[in-house]
C-alpha positions as a Python dict, from the first residue, in 0.01 Angstrom:
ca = {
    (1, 'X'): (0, 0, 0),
    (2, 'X'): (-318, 25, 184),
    (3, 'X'): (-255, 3, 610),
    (4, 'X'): (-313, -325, 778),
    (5, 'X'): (-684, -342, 919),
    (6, 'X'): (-570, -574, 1245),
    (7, 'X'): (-339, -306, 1319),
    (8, 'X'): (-591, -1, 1354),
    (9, 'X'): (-841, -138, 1496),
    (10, 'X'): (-830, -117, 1943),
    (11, 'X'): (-802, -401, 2139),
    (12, 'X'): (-1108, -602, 2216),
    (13, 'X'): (-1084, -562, 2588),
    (14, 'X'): (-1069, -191, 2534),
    (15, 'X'): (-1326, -166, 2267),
    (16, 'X'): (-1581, -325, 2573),
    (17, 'X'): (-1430, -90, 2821),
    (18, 'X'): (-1495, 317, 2873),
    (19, 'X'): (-1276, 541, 3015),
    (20, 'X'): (-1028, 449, 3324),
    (21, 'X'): (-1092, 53, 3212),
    (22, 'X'): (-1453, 85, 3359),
    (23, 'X'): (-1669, -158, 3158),
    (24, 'X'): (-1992, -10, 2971),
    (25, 'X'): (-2187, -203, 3256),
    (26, 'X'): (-2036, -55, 3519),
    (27, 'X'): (-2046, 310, 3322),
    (28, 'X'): (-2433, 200, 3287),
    (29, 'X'): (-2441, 137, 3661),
    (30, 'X'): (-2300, 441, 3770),
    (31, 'X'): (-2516, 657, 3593),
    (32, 'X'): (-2805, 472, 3710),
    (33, 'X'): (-2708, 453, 4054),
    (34, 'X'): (-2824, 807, 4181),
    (35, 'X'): (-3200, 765, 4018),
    (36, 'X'): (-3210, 462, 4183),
    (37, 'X'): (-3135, 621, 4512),
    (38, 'X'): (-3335, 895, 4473),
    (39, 'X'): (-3691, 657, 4345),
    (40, 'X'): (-3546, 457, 4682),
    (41, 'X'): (-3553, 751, 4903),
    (42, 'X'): (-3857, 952, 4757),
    (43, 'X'): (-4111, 651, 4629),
    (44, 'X'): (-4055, 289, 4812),
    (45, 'X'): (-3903, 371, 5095),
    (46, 'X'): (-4216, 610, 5218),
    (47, 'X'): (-4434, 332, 5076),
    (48, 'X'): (-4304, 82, 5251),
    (49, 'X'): (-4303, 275, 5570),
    (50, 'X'): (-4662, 356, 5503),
    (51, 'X'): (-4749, 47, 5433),
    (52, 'X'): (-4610, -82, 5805),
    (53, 'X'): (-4755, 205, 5979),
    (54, 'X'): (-5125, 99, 5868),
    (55, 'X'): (-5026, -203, 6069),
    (56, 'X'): (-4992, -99, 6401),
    (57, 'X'): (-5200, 158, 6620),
    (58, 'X'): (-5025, 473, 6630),
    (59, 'X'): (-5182, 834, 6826),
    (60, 'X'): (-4876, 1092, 6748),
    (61, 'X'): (-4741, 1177, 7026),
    (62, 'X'): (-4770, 841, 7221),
    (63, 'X'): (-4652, 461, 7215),
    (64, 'X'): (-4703, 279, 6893),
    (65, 'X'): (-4801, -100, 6931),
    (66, 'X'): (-4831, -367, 6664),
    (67, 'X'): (-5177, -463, 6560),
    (68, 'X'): (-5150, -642, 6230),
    (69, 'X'): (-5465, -581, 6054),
    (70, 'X'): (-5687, -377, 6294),
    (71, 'X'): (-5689, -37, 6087),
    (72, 'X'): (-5788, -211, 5779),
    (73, 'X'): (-6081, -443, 5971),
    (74, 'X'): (-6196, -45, 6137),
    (75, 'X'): (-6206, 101, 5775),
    (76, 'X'): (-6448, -175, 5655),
    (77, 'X'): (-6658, -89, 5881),
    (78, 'X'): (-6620, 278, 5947),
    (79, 'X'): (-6930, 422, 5788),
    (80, 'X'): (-6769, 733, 5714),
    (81, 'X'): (-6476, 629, 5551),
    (82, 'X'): (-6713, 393, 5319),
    (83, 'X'): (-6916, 717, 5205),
    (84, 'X'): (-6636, 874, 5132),
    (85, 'X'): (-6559, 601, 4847),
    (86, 'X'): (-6913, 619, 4630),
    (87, 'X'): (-6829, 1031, 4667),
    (88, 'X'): (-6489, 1039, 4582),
    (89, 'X'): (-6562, 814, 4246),
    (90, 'X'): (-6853, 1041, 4163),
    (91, 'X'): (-6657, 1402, 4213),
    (92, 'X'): (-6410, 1220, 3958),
    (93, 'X'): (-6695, 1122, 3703),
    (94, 'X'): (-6798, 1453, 3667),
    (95, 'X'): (-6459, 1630, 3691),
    (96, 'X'): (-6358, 1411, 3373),
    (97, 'X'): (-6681, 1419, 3198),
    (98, 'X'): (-6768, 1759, 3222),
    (99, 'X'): (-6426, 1878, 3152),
    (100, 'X'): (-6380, 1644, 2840),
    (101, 'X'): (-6708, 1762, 2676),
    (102, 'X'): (-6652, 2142, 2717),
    (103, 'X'): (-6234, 2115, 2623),
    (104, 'X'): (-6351, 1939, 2296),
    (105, 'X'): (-6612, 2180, 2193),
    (106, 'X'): (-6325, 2442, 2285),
    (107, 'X'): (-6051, 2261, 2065),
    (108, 'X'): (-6305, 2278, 1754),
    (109, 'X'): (-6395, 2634, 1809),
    (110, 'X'): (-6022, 2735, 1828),
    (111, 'X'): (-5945, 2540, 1542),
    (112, 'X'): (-6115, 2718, 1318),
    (113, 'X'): (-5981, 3024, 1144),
    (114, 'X'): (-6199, 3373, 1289),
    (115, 'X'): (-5954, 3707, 1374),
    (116, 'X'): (-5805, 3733, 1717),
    (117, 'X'): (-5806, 3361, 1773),
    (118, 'X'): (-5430, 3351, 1916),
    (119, 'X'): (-5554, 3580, 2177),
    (120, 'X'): (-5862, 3453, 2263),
    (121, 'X'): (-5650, 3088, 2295),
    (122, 'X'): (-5443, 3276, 2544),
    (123, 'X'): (-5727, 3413, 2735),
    (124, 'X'): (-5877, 3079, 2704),
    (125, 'X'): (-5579, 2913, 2936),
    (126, 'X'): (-5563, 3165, 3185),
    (127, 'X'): (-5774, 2968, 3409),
    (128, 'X'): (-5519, 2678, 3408),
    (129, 'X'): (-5260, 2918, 3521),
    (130, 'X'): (-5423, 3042, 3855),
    (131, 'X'): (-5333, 2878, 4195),
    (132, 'X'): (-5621, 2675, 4284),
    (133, 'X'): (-5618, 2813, 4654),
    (134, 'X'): (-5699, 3145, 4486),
    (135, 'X'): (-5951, 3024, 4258),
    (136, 'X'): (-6138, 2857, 4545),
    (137, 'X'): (-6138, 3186, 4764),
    (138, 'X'): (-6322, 3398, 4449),
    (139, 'X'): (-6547, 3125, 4407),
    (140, 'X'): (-6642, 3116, 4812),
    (141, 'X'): (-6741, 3479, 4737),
    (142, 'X'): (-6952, 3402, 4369),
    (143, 'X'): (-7095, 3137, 4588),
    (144, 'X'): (-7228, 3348, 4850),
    (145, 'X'): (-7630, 3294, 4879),
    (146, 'X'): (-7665, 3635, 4965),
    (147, 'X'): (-7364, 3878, 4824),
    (148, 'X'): (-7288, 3611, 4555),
    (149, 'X'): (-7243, 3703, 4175),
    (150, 'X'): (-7416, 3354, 4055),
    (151, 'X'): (-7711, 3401, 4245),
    (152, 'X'): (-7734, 3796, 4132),
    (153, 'X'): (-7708, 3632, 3747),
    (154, 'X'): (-7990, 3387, 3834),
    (155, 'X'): (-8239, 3643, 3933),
    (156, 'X'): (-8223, 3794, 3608),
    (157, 'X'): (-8366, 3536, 3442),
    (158, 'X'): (-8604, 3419, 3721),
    (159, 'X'): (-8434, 3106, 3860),
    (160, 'X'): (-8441, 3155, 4266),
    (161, 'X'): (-8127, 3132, 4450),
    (162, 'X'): (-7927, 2872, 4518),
    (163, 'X'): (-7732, 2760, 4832),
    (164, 'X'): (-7420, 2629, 4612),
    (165, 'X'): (-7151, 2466, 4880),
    (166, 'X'): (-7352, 2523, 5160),
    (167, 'X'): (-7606, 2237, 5052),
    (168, 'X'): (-7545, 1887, 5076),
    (169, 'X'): (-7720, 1842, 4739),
    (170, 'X'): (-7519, 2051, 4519),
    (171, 'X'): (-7219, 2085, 4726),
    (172, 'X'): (-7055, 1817, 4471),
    (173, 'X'): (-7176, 1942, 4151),
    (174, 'X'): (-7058, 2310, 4287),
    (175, 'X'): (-6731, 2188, 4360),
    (176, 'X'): (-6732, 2027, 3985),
    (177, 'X'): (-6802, 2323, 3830),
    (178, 'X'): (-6464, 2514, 3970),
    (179, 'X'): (-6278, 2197, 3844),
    (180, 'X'): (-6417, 2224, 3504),
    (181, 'X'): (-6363, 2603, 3488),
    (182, 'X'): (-5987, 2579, 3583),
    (183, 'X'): (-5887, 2249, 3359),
    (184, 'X'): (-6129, 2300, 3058),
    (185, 'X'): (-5873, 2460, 2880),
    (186, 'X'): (-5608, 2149, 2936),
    (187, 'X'): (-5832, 1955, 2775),
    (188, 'X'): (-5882, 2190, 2517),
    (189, 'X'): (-5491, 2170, 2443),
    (190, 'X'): (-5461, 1863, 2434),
    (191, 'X'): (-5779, 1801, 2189),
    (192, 'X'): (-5632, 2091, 1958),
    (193, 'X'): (-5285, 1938, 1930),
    (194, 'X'): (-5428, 1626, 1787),
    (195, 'X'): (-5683, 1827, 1572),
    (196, 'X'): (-5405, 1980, 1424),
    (197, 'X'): (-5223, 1695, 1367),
    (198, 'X'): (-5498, 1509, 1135),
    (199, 'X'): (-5524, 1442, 801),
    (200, 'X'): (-5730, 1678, 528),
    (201, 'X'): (-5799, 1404, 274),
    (202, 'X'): (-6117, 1242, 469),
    (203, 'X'): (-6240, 1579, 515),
    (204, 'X'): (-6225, 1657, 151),
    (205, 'X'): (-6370, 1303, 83),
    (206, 'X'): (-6635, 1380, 278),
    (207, 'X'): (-6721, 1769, 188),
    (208, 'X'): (-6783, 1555, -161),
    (209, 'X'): (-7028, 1283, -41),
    (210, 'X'): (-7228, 1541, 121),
    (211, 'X'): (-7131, 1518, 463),
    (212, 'X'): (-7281, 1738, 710),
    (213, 'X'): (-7044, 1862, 1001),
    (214, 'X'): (-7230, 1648, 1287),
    (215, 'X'): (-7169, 1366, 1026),
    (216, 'X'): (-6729, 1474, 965),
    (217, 'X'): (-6704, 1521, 1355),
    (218, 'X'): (-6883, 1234, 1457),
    (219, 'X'): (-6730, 976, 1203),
    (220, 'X'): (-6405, 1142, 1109),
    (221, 'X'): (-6274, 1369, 1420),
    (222, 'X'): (-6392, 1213, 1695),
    (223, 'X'): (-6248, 892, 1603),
    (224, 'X'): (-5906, 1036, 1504),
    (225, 'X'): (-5844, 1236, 1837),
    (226, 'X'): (-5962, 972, 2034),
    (227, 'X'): (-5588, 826, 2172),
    (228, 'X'): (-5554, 1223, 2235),
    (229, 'X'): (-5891, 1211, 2440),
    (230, 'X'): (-5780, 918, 2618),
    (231, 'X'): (-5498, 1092, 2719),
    (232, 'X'): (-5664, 1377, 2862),
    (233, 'X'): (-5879, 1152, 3052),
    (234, 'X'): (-5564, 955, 3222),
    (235, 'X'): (-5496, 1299, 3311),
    (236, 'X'): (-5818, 1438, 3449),
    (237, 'X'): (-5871, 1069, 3666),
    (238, 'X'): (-5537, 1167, 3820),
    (239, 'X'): (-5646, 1483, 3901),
    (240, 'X'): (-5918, 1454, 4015),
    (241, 'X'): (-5899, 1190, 4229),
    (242, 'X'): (-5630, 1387, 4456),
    (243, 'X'): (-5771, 1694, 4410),
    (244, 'X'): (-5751, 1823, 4774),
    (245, 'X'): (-5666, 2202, 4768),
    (246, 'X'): (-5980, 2367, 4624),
    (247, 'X'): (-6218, 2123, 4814),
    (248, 'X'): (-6057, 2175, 5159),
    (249, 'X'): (-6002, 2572, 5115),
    (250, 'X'): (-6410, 2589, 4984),
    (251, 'X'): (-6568, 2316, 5237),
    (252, 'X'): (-6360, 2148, 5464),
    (253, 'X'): (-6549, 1844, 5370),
    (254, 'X'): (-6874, 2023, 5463),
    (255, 'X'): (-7144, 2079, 5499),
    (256, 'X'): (-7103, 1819, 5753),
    (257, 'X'): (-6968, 1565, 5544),
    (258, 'X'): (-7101, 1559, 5242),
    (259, 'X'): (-6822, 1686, 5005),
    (260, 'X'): (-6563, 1480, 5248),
    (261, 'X'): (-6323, 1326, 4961),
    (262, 'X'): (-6072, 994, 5054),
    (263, 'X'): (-5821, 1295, 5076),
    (264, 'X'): (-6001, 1457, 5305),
    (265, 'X'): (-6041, 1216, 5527),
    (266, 'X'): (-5747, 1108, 5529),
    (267, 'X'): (-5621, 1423, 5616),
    (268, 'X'): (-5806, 1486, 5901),
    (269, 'X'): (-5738, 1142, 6015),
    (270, 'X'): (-5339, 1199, 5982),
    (271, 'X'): (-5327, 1589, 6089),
    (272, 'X'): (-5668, 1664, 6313),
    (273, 'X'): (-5674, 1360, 6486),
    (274, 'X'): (-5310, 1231, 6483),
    (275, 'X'): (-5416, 893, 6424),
    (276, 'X'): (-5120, 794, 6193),
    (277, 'X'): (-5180, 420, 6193),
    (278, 'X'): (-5516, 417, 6077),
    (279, 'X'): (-5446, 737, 5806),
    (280, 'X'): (-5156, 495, 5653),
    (281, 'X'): (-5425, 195, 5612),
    (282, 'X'): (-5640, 456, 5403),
    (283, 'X'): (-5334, 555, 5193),
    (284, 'X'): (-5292, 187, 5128),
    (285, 'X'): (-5664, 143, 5071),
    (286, 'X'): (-5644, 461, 4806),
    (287, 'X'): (-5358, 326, 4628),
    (288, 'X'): (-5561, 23, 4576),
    (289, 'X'): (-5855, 202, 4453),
    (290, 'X'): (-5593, 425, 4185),
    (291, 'X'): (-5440, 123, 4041),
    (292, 'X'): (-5776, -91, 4011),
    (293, 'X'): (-5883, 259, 3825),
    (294, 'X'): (-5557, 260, 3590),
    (295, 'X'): (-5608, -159, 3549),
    (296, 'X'): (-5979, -36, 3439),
    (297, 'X'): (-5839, 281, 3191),
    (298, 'X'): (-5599, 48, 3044),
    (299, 'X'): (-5805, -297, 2982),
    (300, 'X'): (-6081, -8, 2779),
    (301, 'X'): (-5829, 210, 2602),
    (302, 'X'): (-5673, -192, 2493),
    (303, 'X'): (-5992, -352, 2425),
    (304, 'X'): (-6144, -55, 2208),
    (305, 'X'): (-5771, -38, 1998),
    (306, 'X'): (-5753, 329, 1995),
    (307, 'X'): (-5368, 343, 1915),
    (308, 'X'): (-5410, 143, 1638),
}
């Protein structure tokens, strides 16, 4: 005779409850309960500190008073701080861009089969690896107009020698190139996961209509490793838009201010001038600028259907 199914079966109550009659809700809860403390203690309480600092006018080191908007209605019309916006959006331009189109020449050169490739991959990355204060310190020396490696390799094929970081004119674009040298090869990762993650059958298709390899990487690659490439630019716009380290170890924001970054300022606001009040209204003013940049990322990567 088979065994009565009401009788093995537990109680209802205790089927809904976990161990020590704790409901799965309150088993949920107290899992949850220390992340939420910790995003509380690391993320929205400092936020919403900063956020009431930039309201009131605060020198470290003396009395703070309440003055509503006053650091925001300074920043619109702090000259400085508004140059600092145009440069800051261009230094990230070019820190993507330049990146993007090197990594993905990388990622189809390392795709391909050739002896040795494993190593040269792992020579590839080493870049990605360093500490950036480091980098920046050998590239103050290949930078040097006199004693400087670059400018010795530029003489030998006639091109006269360049001031690098210490011009206001290619301070940027010198700055760029040390980004591009250190997180080329993330880029290149990326690119080369998704490479090898595609299809053969197009190619094959192709190879029999004709297809040159322009045509197969233009019409077949590029548009299969694009949700890859938007990934790696999501990364790069973070980046490089609070890149601080190698621009404040190389220039300081110099010369005079034409390399000065939003973090730059900001930091000299909060930690050479002490003026915490109006350094909080420009880390509410750059949060602003990040998520109207991840509004913009998101609205293109939606209206161009690239995960589809």
């Amino acid at each position: 005779m088979l065994p009565s199914v009401g009788k093995s079966r537990a109680p209802i109550g205790a089927a809904a409850s976990g161990r020590g009659g704790y409901s799965r809700r309150q088993i949920y809860i107290r899992f949850l309960l220390p992340a939420l403390i910790a995003i509380l203690a690391v993320i929205i309480f400092p936020w919403l500190f900063t956020s009431w600092m930039s309201l009131n006018d605060w020198q470290m080191g003396m009395s703070r008073s309440f003055t509503g908007l006053t650091n925001y209605q300074k920043l619109a019309t702090d000259a400085r701080f508004l140059e600092t916006i145009p440069r800051t959006l261009f230094f990230t331009i070019l820190s993507v861009v330049a990146p993007l189109v090197f990594g993905v020449f990388a990622a189809e050169v390392f795709h391909q089969r050739f002896p040795l490739r494993g190593l040269l991959r792992g020579v590839y990355i080493l870049p990605m690896m360093t500490t950036p204060v480091a980098i920046a310190l050998i590239f103050i020396m290949m930078y040097h107009p006199q004693l400087g490696v670059l400018n010795y390799l530029l003489s030998l094929i006639g091109i006269p020698a360049q001031l690098w970081i210490y011009d206001k004119n290619t301070v940027i674009p010198a700055l760029v190139l040390v980004e591009t040298w250190q997180w080329t090869p993330l880029v290149m990762l990326i690119v080369l996961g998704g490479l090898a993650a595609l299809p053969t059958e197009p190619y094959e298709s192709a190879l029999i209509d004709g297809a040159s390899r322009w045509d197969m990487f233009r019409f077949i690659t590029l548009p299969l490793v694009m949700p890859f490439l938007m990934v790696a630019v999501i990364i790069r716009t973070i980046d490089a838009l609070k890149s601080f380290d190698i621009i404040f170890v190389m220039t300081q924001g110099g010369p005079g201010t034409a390399s000065e970054t939003i973090n730059i300022y900001l930091y000299l606001q909060a930690f050479a001038f002490f003026n915490v009040g109006h350094a909080s209204a420009v880390v509410v003013v750059f949060f602003a600028i990040i998520v109207a940049l991840a509004i913009i990322l998101l609205a293109a990567r939606e209206r161009l259907r690239w995960t589809r």
